[in-house]
C-alpha positions as CSV (number, residue, x, y, z in Angstrom):
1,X,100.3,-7.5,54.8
2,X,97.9,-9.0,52.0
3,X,94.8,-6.5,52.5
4,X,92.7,-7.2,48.7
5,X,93.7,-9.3,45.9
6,X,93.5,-8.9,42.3
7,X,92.6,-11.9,40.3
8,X,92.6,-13.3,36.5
9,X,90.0,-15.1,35.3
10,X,90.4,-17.4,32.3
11,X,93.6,-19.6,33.2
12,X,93.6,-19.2,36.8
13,X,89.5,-19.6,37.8
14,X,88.7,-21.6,34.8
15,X,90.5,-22.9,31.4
16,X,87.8,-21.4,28.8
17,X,85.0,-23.6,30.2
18,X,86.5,-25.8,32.9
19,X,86.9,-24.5,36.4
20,X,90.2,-25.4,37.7
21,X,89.6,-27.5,41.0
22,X,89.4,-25.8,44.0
23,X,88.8,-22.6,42.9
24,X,85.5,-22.2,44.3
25,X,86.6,-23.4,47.3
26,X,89.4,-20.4,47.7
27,X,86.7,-17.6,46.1
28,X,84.7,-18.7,49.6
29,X,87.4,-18.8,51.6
30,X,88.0,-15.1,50.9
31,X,84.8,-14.2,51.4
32,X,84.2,-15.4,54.5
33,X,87.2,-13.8,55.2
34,X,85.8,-10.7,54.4
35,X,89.2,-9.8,52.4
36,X,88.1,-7.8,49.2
37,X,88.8,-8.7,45.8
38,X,88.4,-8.1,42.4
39,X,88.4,-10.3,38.9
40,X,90.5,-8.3,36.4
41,X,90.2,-9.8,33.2
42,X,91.3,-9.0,29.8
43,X,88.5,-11.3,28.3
44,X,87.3,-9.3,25.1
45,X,84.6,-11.8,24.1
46,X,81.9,-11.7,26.5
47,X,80.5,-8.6,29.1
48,X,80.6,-8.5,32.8
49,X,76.8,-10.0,33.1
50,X,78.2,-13.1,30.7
51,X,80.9,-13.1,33.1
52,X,79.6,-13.5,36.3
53,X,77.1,-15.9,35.3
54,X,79.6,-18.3,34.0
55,X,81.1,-17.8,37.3
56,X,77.7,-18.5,39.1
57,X,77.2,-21.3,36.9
58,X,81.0,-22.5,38.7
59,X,79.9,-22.5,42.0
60,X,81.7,-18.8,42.3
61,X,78.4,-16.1,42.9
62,X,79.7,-12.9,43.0
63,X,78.7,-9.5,42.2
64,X,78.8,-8.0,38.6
65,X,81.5,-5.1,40.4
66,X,83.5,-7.9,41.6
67,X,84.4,-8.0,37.4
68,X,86.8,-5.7,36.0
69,X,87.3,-6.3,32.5
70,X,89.3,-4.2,29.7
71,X,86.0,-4.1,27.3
72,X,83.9,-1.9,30.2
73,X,87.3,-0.1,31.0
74,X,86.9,0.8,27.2
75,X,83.3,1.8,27.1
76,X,84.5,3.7,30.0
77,X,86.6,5.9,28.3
78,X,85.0,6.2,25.1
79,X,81.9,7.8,26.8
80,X,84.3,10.7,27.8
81,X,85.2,11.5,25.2
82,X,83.6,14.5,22.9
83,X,83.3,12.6,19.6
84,X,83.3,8.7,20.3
85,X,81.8,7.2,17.0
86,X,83.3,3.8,17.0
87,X,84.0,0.5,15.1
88,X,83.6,-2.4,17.8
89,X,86.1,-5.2,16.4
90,X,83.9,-7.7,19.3
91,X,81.4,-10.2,19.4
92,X,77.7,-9.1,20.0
93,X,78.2,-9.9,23.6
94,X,80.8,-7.7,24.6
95,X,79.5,-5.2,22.1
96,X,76.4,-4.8,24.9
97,X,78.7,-3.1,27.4
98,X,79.2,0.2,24.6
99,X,75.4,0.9,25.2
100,X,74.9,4.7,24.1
101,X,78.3,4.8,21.9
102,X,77.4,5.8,18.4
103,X,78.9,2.5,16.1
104,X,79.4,2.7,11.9
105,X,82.2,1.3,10.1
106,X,83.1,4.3,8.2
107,X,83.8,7.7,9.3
108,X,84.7,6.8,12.5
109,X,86.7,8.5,15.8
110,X,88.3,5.2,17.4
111,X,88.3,1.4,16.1
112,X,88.1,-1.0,19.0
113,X,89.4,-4.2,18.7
114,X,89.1,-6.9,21.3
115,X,89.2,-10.5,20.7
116,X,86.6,-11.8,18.1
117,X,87.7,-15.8,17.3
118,X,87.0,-16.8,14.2
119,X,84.7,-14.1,13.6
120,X,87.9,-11.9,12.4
121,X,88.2,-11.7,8.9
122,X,90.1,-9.8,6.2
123,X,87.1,-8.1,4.7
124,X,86.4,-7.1,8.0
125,X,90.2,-5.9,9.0
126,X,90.0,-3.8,6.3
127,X,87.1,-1.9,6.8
128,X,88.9,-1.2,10.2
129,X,92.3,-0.5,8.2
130,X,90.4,2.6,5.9
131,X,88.9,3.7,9.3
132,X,92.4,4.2,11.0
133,X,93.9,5.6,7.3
134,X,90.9,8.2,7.0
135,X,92.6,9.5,10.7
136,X,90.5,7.2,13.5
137,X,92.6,6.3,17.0
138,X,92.9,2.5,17.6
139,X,92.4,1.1,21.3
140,X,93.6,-2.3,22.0
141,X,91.3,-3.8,24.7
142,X,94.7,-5.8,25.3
143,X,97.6,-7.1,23.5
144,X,97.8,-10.6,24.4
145,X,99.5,-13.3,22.1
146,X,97.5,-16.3,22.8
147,X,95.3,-18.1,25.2
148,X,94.5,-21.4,26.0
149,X,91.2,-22.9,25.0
150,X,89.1,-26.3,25.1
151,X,90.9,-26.3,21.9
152,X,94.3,-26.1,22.4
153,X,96.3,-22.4,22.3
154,X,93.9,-20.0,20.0
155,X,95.7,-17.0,18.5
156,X,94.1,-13.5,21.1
157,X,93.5,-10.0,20.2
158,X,97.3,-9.0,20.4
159,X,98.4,-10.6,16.8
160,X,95.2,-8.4,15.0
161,X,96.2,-5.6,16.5
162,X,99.8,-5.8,15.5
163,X,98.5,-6.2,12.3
164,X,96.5,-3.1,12.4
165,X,99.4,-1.0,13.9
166,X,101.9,-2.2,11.4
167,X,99.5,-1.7,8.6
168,X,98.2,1.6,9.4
169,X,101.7,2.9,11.0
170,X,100.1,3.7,14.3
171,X,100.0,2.7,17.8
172,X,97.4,1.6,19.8
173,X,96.0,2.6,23.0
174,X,96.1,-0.1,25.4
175,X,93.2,-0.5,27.8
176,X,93.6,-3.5,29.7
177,X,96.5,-5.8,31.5
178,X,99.6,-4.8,31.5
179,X,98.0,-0.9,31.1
180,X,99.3,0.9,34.4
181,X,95.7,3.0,33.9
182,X,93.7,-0.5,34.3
183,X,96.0,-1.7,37.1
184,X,95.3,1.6,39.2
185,X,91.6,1.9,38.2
186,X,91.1,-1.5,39.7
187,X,92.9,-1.0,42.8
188,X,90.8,2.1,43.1
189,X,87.7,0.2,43.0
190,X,89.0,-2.5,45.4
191,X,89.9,0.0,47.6
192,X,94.0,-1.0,48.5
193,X,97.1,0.2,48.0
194,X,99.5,-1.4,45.5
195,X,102.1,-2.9,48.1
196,X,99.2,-4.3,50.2
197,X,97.4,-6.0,46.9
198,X,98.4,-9.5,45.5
199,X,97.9,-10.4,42.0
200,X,97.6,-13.7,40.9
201,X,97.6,-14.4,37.5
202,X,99.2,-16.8,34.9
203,X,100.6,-14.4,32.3
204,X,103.7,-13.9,33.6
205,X,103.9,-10.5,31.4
206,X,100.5,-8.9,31.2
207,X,99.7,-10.6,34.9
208,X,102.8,-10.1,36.9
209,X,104.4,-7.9,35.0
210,X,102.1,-5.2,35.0
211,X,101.1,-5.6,38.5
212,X,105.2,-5.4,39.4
213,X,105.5,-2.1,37.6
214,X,102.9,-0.8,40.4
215,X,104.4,-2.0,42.8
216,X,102.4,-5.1,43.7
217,X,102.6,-8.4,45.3
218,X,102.5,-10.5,42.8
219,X,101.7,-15.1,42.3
220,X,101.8,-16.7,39.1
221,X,100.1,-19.9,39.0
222,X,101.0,-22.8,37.2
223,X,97.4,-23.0,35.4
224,X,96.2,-21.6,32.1
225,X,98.7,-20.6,30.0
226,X,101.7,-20.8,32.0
227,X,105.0,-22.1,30.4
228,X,108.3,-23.1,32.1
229,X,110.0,-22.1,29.2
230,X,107.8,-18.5,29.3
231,X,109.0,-18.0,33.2
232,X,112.6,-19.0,32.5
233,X,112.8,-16.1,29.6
234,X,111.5,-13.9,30.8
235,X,112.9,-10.7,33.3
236,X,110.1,-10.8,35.2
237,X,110.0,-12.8,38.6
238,X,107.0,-13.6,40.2
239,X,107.5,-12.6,44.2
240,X,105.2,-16.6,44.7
241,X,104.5,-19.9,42.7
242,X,101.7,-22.0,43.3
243,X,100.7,-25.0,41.8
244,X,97.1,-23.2,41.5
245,X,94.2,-21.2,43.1
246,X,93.4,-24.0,45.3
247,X,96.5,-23.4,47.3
248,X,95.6,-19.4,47.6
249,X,94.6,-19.9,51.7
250,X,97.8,-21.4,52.5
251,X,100.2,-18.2,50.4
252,X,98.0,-16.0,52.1
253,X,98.5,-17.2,55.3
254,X,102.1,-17.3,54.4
255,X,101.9,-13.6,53.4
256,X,99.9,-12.1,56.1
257,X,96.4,-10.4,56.0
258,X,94.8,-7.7,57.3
């Protein structure tokens, strides 16, 4: 019984700035369901506002709550903690959700690094290097490898960060997807229970993967950055396939709701 779904943005509602077709179609179709759902993104480049006006601007209007991304997860935790000066590794966009969090790039508690394009340089890499040798945590908004842009496939967050751990012989606290923290604070605000919650995602590690390990439903779509070769590798099995979104009625009247 399919109760709420959890759903990934970039790759499976758009590619970077293209909606994939139909997906406006299936967002309405669930809420005139009245089946709640959530958009659990680890998009490090632009805040929840950005977010759901891109959306808007896709035919999709939704709420700024129906976005859960890993760089307001982070601001989340930074603001409990005692000492939280931080270096923000983000673009000015995403930097708006760490309103109220003291930022330097020296003498600092935690380095954040999301995803910053070509905005990442090695001046700036190691200013966040002497931050994490002078004793400062490092938080990965997420560790993904690549995504898939207008472009062609862009280098993400996960390769700088790796950098950072290997340089600074440290690890990193993971925020977002494939975090089992994220994962159960979004299911928390969506209100469901893991086995009654489908994911659908096209990552078939930091989508289906981490929603496995809690015990989710789980459908991998063939959008985005999906690879045969990735699926074929990898130990994880999606529990559904679908071509994309667009056929998201039809698996959930395969699955069952409510």
């Amino acid at each position: 019984m399919i109760k709420g779904l959890l759903i990934d943005l970039d790759g499976v509602i758009y590619n970077d700035t293209r909606p994939v077709p139909g997906a406006d179609v299936s967002i309405a179709w669930l809420a005139r369901q009245g089946i709640p759902f959530r958009f659990i993104t680890n998009t490090t480049m632009k805040s929840r506002a950005t977010l759901t006006a891109k959306l808007k601007s896709m035919n999709i209007v939704v709420d700024e709550y129906h976005v859960f991304s890993a760089a307001s997860a982070a601001a989340d935790y930074l603001r409990q903690q005692k000492n939280n000066r931080s270096m923000l590794l983000l673009l000015d966009d995403a930097k708006s959700e760490y309103r109220g969090i003291p930022q330097d790039d020296h003498n600092v508690d935690f380095v954040v690094v999301g995803d910053m394009g070509d905005a990442f340089t090695i001046e700036l890499l190691n200013k966040a290097f002497n931050c994490l040798m002078q004793g400062a945590q490092l938080i990965a908004l997420q560790k993904n490898r690549f995504w898939l842009s207008d472009q062609g496939y862009r280098m993400d967050a996960g390769a700088f960060v790796a950098l950072l751990e290997y340089a600074a012989d440290t690890q990193a606290i993971l925020i977002g997807k494939p975090s089992a923290h994220f994962y159960s604070l979004a299911l928390r605000s969506l209100g469901c229970a893991p086995q009654n919650t489908l994911m659908i995602g096209d990552d078939i590690e930091s989508d289906i993967g981490g929603a496995k390990s809690l015990n989710m439903q789980t459908c991998l779509v063939k959008t985005g950055k999906f690879r045969e070769r990735d699926l074929r590798r990898s130990t994880v099995k999606p529990d559904q396939i679908i071509t994309s979104i667009a056929e998201l009625p039809s698996i959930i009247a395969k699955l069952g709701n409510m």
